[in-house]
ROMI-825651 format. One line per 10 residues: number of its first residue (from 0); their letters; for each residue z, x negated, y negated of N, C-alpha, C. Coordinates in steps of 0.02 Angstrom, whole numbers, plus 32768, in hexadecimal, padded with zeros to 4 digits. Layout:
! ROMI-825651
NUM> A> Z:X:Y:Z:X:Y:Z:X:Y ~ ...
END
This chain:
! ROMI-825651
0> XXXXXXXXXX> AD30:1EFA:0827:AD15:1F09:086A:AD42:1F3B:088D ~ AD25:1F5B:08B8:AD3D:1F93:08DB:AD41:1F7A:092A ~ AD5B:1FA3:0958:AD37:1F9E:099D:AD2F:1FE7:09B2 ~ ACFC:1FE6:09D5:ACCE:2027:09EF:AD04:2042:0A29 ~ ACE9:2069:0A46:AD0B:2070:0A8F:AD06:2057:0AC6 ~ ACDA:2012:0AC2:ACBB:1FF6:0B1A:ACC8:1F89:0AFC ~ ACE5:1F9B:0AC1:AD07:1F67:0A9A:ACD3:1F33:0A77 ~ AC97:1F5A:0A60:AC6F:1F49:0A29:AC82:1F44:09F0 ~ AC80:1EF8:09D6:AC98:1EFF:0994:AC67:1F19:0944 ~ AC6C:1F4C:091C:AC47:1F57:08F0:AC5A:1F3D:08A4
10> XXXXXXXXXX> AC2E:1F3E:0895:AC1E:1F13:084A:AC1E:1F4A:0821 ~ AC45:1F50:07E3:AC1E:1F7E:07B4:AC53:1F6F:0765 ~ AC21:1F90:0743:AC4E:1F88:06F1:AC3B:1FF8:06D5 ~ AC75:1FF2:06AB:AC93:201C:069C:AC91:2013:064A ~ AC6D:2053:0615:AC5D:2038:05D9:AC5B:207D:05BE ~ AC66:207A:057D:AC6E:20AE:0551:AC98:20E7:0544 ~ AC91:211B:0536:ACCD:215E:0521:ACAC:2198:0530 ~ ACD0:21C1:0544:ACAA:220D:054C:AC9C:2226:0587 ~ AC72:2255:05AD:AC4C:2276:05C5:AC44:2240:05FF ~ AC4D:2258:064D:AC49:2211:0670:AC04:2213:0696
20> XXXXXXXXXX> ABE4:21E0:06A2:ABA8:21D1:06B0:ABB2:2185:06DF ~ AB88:21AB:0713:AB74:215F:0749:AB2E:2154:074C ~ AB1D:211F:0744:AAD4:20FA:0748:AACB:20CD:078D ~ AA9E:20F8:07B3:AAA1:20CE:07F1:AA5B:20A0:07F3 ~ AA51:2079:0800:AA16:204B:0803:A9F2:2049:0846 ~ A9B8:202D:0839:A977:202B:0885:A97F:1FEB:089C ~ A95A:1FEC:08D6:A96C:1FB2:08FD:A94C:1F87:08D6 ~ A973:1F4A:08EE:A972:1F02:08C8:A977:1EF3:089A ~ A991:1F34:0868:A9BF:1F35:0823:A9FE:1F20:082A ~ AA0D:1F27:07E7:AA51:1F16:07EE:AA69:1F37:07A7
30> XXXXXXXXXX> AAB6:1F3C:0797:AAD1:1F5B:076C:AAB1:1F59:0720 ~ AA9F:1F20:071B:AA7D:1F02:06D3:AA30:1F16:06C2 ~ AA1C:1F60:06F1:A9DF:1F61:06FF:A9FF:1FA1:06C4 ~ AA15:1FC1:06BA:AA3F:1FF0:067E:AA50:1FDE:0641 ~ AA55:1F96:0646:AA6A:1F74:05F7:AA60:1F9E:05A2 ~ A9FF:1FAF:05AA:A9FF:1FE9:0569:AA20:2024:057E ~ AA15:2047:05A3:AA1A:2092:05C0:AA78:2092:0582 ~ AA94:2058:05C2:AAE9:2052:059F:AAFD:203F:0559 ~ AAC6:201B:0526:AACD:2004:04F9:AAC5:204A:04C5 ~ AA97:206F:04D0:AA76:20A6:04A3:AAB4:20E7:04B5
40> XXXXXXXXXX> AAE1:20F3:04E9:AB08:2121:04F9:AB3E:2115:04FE ~ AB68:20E3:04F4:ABA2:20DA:0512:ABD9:20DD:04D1 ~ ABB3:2108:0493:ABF1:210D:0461:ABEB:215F:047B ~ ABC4:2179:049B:ABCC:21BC:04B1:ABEE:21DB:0501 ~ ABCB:21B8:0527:ABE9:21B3:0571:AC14:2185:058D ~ AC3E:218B:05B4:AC50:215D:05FB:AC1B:2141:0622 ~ AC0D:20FE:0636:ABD3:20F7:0657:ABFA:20B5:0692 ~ ABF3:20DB:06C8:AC0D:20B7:0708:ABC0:20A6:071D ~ ABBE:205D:072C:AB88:2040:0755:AB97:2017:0779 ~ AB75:2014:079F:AB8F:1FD6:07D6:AB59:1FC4:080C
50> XXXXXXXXXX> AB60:1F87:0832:AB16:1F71:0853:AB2D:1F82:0891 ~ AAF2:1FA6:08CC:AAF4:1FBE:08F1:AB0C:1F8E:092C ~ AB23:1F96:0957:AB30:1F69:09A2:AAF6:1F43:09A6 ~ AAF1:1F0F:09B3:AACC:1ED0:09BB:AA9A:1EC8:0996 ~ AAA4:1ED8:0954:AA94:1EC9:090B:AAC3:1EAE:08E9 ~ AA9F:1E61:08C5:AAAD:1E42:088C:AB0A:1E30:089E ~ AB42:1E4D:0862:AB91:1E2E:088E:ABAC:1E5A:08BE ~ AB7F:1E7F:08E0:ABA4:1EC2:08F5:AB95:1E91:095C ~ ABE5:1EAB:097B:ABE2:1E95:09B3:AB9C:1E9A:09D9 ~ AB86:1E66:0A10:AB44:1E65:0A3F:AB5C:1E7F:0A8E
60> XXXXXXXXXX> AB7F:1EB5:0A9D:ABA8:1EA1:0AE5:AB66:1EB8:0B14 ~ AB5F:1EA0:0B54:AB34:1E9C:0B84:AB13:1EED:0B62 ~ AACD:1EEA:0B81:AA8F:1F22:0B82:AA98:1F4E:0BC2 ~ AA71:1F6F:0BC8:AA57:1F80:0B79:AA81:1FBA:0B79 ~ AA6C:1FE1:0B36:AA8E:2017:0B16:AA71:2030:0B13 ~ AA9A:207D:0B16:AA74:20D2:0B17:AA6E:20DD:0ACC ~ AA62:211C:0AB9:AA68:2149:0A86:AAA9:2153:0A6D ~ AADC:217C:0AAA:AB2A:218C:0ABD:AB4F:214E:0A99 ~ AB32:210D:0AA8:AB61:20D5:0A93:AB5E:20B5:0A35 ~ AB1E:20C8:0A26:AB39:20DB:09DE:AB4E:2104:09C4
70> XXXXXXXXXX> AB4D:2149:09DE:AB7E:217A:09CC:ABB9:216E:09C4 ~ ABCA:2157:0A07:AC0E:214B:09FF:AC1F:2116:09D0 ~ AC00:20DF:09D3:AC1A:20A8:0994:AC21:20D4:0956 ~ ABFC:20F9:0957:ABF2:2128:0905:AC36:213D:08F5 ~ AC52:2165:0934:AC7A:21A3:093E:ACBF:216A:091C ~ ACB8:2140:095F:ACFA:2102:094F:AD0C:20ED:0910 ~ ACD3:20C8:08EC:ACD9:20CD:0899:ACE6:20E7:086F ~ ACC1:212D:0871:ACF2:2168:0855:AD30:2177:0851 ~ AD50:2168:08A2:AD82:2175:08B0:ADA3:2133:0895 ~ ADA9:2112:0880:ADBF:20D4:0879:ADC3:20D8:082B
80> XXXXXXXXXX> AD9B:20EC:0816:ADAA:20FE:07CF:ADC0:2145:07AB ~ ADD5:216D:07D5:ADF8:219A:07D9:ADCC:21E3:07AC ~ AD7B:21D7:07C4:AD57:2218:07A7:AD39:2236:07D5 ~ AD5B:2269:07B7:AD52:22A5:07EB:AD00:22BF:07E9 ~ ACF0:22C9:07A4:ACAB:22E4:0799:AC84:22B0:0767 ~ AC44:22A1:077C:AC18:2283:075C:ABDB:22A5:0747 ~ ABAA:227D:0726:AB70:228F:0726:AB45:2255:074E ~ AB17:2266:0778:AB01:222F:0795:AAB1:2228:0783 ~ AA8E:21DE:0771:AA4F:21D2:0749:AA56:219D:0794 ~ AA1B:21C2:07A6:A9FE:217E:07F4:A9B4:216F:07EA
90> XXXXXXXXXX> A9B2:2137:07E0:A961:2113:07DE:A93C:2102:081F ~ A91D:210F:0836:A8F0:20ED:0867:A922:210A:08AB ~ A938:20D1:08BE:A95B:20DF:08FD:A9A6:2110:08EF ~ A9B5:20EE:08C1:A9F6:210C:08A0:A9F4:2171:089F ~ A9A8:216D:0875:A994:21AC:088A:A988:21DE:08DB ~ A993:21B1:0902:A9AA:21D0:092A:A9EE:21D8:0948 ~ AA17:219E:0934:AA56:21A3:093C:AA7A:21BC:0921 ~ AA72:21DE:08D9:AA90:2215:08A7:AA7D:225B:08C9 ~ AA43:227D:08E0:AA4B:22B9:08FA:AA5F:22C1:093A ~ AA73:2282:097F:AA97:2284:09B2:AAE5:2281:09A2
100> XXXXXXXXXX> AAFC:227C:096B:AB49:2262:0957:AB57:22C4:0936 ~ AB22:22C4:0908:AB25:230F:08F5:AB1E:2349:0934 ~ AAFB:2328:0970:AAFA:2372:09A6:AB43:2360:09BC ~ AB5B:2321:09CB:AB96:2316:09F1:ABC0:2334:09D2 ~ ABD1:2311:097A:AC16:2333:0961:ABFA:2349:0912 ~ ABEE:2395:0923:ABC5:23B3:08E5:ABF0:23D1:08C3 ~ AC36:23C8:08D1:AC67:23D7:0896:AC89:23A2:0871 ~ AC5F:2360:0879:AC7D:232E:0853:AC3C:2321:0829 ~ ABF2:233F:081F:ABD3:2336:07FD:ABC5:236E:07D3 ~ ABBD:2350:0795:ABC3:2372:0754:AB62:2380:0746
110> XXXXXXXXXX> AB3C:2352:0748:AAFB:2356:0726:AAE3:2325:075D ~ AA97:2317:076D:AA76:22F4:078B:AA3A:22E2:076E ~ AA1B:22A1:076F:A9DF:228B:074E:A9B6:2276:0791 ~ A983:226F:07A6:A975:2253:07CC:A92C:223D:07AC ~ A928:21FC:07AD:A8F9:21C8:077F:A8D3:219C:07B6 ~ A88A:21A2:07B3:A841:2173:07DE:A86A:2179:0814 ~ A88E:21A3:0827:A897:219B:0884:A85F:21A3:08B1 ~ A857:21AD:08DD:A82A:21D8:090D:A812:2207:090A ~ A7DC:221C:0912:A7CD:226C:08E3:A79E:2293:0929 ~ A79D:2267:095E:A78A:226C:099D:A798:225A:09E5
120> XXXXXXXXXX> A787:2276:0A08:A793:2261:0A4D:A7BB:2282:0A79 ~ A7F2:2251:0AAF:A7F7:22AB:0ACF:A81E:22DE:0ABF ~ A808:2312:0AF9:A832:235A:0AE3:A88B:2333:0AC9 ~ A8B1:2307:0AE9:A8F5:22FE:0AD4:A8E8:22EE:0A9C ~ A8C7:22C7:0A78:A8D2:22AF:0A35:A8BF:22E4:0A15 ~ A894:2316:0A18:A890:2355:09EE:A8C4:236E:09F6 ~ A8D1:239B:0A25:A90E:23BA:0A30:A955:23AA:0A32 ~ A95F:236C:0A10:A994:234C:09E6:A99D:234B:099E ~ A958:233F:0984:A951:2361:0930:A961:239E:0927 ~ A931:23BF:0964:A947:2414:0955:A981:2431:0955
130> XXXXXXXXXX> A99E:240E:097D:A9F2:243C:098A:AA2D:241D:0950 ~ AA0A:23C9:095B:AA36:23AA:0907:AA2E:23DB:08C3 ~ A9EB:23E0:08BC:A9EB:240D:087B:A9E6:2451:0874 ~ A9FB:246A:08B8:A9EC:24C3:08C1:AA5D:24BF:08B1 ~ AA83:2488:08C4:AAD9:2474:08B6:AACE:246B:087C ~ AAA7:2448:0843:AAB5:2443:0804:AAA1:246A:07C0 ~ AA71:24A7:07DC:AA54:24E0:07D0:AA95:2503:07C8 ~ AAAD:250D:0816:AAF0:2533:081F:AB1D:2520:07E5 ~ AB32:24DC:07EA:AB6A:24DA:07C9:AB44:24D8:0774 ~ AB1D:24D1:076C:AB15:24E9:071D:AAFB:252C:070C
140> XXXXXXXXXX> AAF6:2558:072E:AAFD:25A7:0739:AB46:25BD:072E ~ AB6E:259B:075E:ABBB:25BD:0766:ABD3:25A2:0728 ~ ABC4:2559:0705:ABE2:2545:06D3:ABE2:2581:0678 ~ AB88:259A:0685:AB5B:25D6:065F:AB82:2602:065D ~ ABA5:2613:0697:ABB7:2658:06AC:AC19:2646:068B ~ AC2D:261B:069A:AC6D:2612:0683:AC7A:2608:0638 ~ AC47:25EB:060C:AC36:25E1:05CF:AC30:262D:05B4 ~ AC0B:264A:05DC:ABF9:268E:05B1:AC36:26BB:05C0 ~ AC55:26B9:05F5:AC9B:26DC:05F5:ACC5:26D8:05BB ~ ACBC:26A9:05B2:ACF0:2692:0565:ACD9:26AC:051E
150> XXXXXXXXXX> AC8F:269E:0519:AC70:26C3:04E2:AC68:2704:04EC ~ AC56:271F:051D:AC2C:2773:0525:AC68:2798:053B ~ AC65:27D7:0527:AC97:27FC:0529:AC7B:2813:0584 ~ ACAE:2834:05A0:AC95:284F:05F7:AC5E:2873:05E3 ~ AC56:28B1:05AE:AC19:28C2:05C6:ABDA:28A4:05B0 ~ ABF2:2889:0590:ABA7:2855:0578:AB98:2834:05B4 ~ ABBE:2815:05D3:ABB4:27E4:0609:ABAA:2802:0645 ~ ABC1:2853:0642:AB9C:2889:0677:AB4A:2884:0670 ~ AB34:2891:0639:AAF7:28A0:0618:AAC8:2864:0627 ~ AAF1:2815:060A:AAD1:27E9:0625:AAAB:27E1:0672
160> XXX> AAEC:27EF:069A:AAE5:27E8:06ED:AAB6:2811:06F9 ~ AAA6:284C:06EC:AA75:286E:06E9:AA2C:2869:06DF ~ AA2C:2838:06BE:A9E7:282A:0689:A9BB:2809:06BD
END
């Protein structure tokens, strides 16, 4: 267990080798809602999961809660386990709390999944996907662009930029 910043206590397990990956779950899940996802990947990835604030062992402190306040539990955990960059897979609600954690701190995310979230409603919830994945576009462009520095000679990579 962790504590958040408003002294929520969080629940989570920590499994496998490699490539780090967080699995955030939807409301009234809980960590074990990942069980295959972690079983089929975890000789390949890192897989941090954990149950959201007033889910399953994860602290209940008084209501209600914003958006902001699972972010931050997110952020805290991370920080608590000392990764800097993840990849974040958010289901349902989770899916929205992976691209508010990615607009907040889009240099600690590596890749984003966003799985049966919301696919409607209002302009904020659009314009939170959009700007989450217009940051993870970015950063796998700049990642394209730093990769090919290494392979492509400058003027190739002149020629590229060009194209």
């Amino acid at each position: 267990m962790i504590t958040s910043r408003d002294g929520a206590t969080i629940n989570y397990e920590v499994e496998g080798r490699g490539r780090h990956v967080t699995l955030v779950h939807g409301v009234g899940s809980h960590l074990q809602a990942w069980d295959g996802v972690v079983a089929a990947l975890r000789d390949e990835f890192t897989l941090l999961r954990y149950d959201l604030r007033g889910h399953a062992k994860s602290g209940k402190p008084p209501g209600p809660y914003a958006l902001d306040d699972y972010v931050a539990d997110l952020a805290a955990l991370l920080d608590a386990q000392s990764v800097d960059r993840t990849t974040l897979v958010g289901f349902s609600f989770g899916g929205m709390i992976a691209p508010a954690f990615t607009v907040r701190y889009p240099n600690r995310v590596q890749a984003l999944a966003i799985v049966s979230a919301v696919a409607s409603g209002s302009g904020d919830i659009v314009d939170l996907y959009r700007t989450a994945i217009a940051i993870v576009v970015g950063v796998a462009v700049l990642g394209l662009a730093v990769a090919l520095a290494g392979l492509v000679s400058p003027r190739g990579a002149e020629a590229l930029a060009e194209a």
